[in-house]
Each structure stands twice: as C-alpha cells, then as structure tokens.
C-alpha positions in Angstrom: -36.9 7.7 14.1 -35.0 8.8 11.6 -35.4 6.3 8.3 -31.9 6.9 6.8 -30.5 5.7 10.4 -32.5 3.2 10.4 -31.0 1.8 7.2 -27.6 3.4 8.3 -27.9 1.2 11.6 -29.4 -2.2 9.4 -26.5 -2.0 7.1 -23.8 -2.0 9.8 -25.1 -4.5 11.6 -24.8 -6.9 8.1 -28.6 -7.3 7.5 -30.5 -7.1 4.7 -34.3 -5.4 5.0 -35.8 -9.3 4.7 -33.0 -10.5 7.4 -34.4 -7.6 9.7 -38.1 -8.0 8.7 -38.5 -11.7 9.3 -36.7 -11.0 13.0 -39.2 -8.4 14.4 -42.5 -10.0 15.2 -44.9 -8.1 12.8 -42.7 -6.3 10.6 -43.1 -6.6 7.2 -40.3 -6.3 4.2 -42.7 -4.1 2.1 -43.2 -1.8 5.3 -39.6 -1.7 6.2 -38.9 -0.6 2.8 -41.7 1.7 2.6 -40.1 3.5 5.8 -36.8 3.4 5.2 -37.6 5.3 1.4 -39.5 8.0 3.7 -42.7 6.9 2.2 -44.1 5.4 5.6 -44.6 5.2 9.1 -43.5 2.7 12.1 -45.3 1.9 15.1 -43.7 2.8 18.4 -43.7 -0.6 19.0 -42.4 -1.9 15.7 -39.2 0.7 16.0 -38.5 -0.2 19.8 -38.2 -3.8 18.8 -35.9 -2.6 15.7 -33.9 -0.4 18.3 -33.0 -3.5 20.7 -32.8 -5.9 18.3 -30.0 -4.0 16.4 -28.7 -3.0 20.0 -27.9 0.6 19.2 -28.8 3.5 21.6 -32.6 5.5 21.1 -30.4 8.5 20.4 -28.6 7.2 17.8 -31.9 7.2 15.8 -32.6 11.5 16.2 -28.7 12.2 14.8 -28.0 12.5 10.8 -24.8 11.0 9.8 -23.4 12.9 6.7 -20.2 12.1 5.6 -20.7 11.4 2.1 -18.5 8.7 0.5 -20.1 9.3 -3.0 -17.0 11.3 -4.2 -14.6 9.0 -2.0 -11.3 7.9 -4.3 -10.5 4.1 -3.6 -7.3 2.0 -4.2 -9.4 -1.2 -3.8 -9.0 -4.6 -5.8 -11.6 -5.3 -9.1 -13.2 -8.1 -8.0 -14.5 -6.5 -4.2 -18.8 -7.1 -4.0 -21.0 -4.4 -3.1 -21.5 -5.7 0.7 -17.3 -5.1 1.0 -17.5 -2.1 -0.3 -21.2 -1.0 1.6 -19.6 -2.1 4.6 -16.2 -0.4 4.5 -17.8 2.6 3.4 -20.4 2.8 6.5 -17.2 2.0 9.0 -15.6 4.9 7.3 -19.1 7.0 8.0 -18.7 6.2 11.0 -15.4 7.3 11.8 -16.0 10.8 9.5 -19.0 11.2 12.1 -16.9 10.5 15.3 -14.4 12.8 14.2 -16.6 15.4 13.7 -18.2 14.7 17.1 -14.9 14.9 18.9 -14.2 18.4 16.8 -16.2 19.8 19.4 -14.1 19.6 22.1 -10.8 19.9 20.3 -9.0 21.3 17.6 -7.5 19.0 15.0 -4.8 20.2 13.0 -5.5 22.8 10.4 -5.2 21.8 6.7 -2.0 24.1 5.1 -2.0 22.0 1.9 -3.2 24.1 -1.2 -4.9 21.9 -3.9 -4.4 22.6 -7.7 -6.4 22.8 -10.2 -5.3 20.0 -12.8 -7.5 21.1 -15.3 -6.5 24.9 -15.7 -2.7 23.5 -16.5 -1.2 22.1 -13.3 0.5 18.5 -14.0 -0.1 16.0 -10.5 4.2 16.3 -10.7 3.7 19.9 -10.8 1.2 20.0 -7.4 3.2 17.6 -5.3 6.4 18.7 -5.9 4.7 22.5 -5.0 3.2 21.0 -1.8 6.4 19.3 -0.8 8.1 22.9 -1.0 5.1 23.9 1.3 6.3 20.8 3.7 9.6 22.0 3.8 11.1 18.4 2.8 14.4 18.4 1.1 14.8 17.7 -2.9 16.7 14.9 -2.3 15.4 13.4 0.8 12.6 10.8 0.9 9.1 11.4 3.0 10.6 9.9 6.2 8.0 10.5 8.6 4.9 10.6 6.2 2.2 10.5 8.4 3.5 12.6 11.0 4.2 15.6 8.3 1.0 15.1 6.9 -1.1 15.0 9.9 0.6 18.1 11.1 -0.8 20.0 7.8 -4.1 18.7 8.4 -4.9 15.1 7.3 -6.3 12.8 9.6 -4.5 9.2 8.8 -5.9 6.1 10.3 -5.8 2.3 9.8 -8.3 0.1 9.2 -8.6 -3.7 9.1 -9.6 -4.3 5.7 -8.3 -7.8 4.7 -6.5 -7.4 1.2 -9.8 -6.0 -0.3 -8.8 -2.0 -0.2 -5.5 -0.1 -0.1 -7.0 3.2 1.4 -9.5 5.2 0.7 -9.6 9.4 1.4 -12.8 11.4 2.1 -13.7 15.1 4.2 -16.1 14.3 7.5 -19.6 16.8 7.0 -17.3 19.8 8.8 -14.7 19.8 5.7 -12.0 17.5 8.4 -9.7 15.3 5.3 -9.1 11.8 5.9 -7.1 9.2 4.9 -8.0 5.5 5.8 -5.2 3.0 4.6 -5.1 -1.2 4.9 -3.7 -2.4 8.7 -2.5 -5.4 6.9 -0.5 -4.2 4.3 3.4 -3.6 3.7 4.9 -0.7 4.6 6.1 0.6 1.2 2.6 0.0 0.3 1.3 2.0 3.1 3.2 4.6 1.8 2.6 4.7 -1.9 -1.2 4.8 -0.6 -0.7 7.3 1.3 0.4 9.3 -1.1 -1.8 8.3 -3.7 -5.1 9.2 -2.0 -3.1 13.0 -0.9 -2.8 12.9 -4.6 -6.6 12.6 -5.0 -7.2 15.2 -1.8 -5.4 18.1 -3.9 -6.5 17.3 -7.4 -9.7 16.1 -7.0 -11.9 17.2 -4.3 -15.1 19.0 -5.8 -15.2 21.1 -3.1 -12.0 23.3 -4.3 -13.0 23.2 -7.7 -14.9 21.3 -10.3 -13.8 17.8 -11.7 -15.0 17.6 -14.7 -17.3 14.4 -16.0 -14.3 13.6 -18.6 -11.9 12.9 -16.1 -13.4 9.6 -14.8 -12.2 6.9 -12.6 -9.3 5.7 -15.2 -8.0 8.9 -15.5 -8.4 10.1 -11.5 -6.1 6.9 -10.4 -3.7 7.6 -13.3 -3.4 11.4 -11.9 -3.1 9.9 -8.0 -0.5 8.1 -8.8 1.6 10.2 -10.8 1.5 12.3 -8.0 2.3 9.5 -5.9 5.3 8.5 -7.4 6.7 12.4 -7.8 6.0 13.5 -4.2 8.0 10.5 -2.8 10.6 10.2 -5.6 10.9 13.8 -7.4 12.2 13.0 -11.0 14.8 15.6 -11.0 16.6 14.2 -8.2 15.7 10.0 -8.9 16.6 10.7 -12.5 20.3 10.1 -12.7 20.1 7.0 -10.6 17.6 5.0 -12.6 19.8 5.2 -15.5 21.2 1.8 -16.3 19.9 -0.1 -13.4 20.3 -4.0 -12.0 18.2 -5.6 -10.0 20.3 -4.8 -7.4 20.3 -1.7 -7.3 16.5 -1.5 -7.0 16.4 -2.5 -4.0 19.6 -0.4 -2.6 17.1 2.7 -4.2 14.3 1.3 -2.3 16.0 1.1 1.0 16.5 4.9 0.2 13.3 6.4 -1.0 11.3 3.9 1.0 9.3 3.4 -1.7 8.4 -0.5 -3.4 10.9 -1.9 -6.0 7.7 -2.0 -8.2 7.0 1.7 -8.1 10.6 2.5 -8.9 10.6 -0.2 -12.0 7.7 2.3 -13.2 9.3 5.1 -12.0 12.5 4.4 -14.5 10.1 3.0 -17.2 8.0 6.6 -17.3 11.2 9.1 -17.1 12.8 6.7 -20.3 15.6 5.6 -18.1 14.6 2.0 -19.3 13.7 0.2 -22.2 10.4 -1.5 -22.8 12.1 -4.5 -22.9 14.6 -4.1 -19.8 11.1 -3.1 -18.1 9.3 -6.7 -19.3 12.5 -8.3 -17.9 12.7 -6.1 -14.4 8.9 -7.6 -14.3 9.2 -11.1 -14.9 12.4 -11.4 -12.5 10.1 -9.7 -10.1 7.5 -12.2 -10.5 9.9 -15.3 -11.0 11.5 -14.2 -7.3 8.2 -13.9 -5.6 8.9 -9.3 -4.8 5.2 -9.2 -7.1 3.6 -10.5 -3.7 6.4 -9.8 -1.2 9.1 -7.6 -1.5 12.6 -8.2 0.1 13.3 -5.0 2.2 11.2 -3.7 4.6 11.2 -0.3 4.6 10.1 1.9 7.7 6.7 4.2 8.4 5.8 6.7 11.0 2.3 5.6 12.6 -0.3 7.9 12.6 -0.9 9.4 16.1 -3.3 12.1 15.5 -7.2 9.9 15.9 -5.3 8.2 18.4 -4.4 11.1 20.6 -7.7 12.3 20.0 -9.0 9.9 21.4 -6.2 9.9 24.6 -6.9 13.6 25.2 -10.5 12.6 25.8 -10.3 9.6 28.3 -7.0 11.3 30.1 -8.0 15.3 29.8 -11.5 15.4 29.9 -11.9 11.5 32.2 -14.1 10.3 29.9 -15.2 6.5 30.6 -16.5 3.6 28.1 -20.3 5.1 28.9 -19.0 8.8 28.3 -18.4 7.8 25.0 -21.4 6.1 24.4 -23.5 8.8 25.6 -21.4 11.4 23.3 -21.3 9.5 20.3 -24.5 7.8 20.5 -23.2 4.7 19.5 -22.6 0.9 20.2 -20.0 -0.5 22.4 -18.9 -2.7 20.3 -19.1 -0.2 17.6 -16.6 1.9 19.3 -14.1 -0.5 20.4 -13.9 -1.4 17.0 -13.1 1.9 15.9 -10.6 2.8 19.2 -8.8 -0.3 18.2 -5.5 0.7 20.1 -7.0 1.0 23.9 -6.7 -2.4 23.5 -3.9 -4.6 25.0 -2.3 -7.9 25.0 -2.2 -9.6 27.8 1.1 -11.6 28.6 1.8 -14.2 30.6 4.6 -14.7 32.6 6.8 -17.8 31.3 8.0 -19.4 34.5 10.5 -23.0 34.4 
C-alpha cells in the first residue's frame, strides 16, 4: 500500500489519523502515523480492514496522485480553517488526477495562451490585453462567451460546490493540463471576474514558465490577478471615456455591457482617476446602503463550461463506458465519482395532474 494514498484516501473521507485508528480493531495512532510518514509497515490484515473501512478500491492504493496544489492561487475568504481548505484542495487532486486519467484516451484542447514574464517588464494590463489580441476579441467588446473561448485555448473550467468559502482556485494536473475550478454558487459577474482572475495567475505566475520570485508574495500575486482581471474584461483604453463623470446609474447600464459587477467598475473608474476619492467613498456606501455589496441588481449572463463535461460524454457515449468502467479506470469510489460527474445527474419531475 502506498502511505501517501493511504493519507490521500483518510483525508477525503474526513477523518483524522485517531478517528481512523480507534475504528480498525488493532490499529494504533502512533503506527498509523508511523506508516503514513513512510517510517513503518502494516499488516496485510491491518491495511485490508483500512481498505474496506474507507470503501475505496485495492487499486486505488498502487496509483500516485500528483497534482500538486502547493503553488495553487486562491480567491478564497480570510477566515476558511485548514479542513476547508485540506478538503477543497484533495477534491481538486482529485479532479487534476481524473483528468489526466481521461487524457489517455482523448485529446483536450491545446493551451495557445502565451504567459509573460511580469518581472522582466510586462504590466498584468500589458499580458491580458496581448492574450486577448491572441483570442481575437474585439477592443470594444466584452468576454461574451468566456468559458467557451478559454477552453478552446486550452483551460479546463469547471464548477465546484464550494459554499461561500472559495471563489476559484487554478492549478496544472501532473501532465501540465491548466485548470480552473470556480464557486457553483456564486453570481454570474462573479464567476466571471474569477475567471479571469485565476487566467491572470495562469499567465503571470505559474513557476513552470518562469521563476516567481520570493518578493512577490501572496499580497502582491492577488493585486497582479486582478489587475489583469479587470483589463482583460474592461480594456482601459476603450472603458476610459465612459467612466468619466459617472451616476449610479450608469454603473449599472456599464455593467449590463461589460458583464462585469458594478463593484469592479467602481474600482475600475477609481484606478484610471476617472473618480475622486471621495465620489469613490460615496459610490461605496450607496452600494452598501442599497444592499448591490451582497447582491447586485442585474444579472449578467455566462457561457457554461462544456469541455470536463463532454469529456466525460465522449466516454459513456463513444467508448460505452458504464458506472463500473469508470470505477475500474479511475480506481475510485462511487460516490467519489458521482460527486465529481455532478451533471449525469437529473431531476426527476412529476407530472401535476388536477
């Protein structure tokens, strides 16, 4: 048995090493920590009753799961605990691994963004504005259909229950595949902005392109993401004129527009001087006094992202793959799976008869 499954497997399942010890008969907390550090061995015994009580298949326990997190940008909220964010993470392992897995059988769209280096010159305005001139969208034209131009270049976009505890998170699976995760739950203008915030953190700062440098911590990372954000769905040059002596009102005729939250375009104004500090303070407080700081009037529309999902169709439909195919594939739970392909599932209706 591999011992970083093991724990992989533990942690999923919500346990902690002395909720797993005290529920296999004759299995220890020291030992389980021992093995699960690589410093000790399990019986066959001991690691069959682990493997059924934690109801995953044997196989599971031979693969490695790799997708590393460790350099994974969030948009999450201050106060989240480390089982929120130890959970979310290991679903998103998860779905790095299963992606990978299904690479083997088809191609997912090739990446034909080109990150910049931030730290030999290029501003984040300077990058998205070059990558939207690789996208071919207009100056003066909002990201209409966001997810489906960005998972044609190459980004994997999915959405994940996450209660109001993360926006989105973005990440590359062990074979270099970049995802974006975003929040079910939340608006669509807030899908968006996340969207593009965690692209923003794809081309600036993934290692892998180029070294990030230890000065340019957390703090400085977010302020980068979403300055790129905010230029790659509102390009200055073309929002400029339009912030300039603005009402309330006309935020959210703007918004309806850009598709983009009345918030982002308050800032948006603020940054490019088109407002005052204290027409800002006021935007803020009217925002706040109306209730748009916790919902917005205006619903704006989003594409939703189809490329996991047909994935996963091309599988069941192309190759007849069944509930057990997948299992026996991915080496993974039922339950485990369903939670992951989320959209085979339907609601039933009933027929309302008088």
């Amino acid at each position: 048995m591999n011992h970083r499954q093991l724990t992989f497997a533990r942690e999923i399942r919500g346990y902690s090493q002395t909720d797993l010890s005290s529920s296999i008969k004759g299995l220890s907390q020291s030992n389980l920590s021992k093995f699960e550090k690589g410093l000790s061995v399990l019986s066959e015994e001991i690691q069959s009753k682990i493997i059924e009580f934690l109801n995953f298949p044997v196989e599971f326990f031979d693969r490695k799961i790799n997708t590393s997190i460790e350099n994974g940008n969030y948009r999450k909220k201050a106060n989240i605990t480390k089982s929120d964010i130890l959970k979310f993470e290991n679903k998103c392992k998860i779905l790095g691994y299963i992606i990978d897995e299904m690479a083997q059988s088809l191609n997912w769209p090739e990446f034909k963004l080109v990150p910049l280096n931030v730290e030999d010159g290029y501003s984040p305005e300077y990058v998205a504005n070059y990558n939207r001139k690789i996208l071919k969208l207009q100056k003066d034209e909002p990201v209409k259909n966001i997810c489906s131009i960005l998972e044609n270049s190459g980004i994997i976009i999915y959405e994940m229950d996450a209660y109001d505890k993360f926006d989105g998170i973005s990440f590359f699976t062990e074979q270099g595949y970049a995802v974006i995760v975003i929040n079910k739950s939340f608006s669509n203008d807030r899908k968006r902005f996340t969207i593009a915030h965690e692209l923003g953190h794809i081309l600036l700062h993934n290692e892998s392109n180029f070294p990030v440098s230890e000065f340019r911590d957390e703090k400085i990372k977010e302020k980068e993401a979403n300055s790129f954000a905010s230029e790659f769905l509102m390009p200055a040059n073309e929002i400029k004129n339009s912030l300039r002596g603005i009402t309330l009102g006309d935020i959210g005729r703007l918004k309806s527009y850009w598709l983009t939250s009345m918030g982002s375009i308050i800032i948006k104004a603020k940054n490019l001087n088109c407002i005052t500090e204290d027409k800002y303070k006021y935007f803020m407080i009217e925002m706040s006094r109306n209730g748009f700081n916790k919902k917005e009037p205006v619903e704006v529309f989003i594409d939703k992202p189809q490329c996991f999902k047909n994935g996963y169709f091309l599988f069941k439909n192309d190759l007849s793959y069944n509930e057990d195919d997948f299992i026996n594939s991915m080496n993974l739970p039922k339950d485990i799976l369903d939670d992951i392909f989320y959209f085979d599932k339907m609601v039933m209706l009933k027929v309302f008869r008088n």
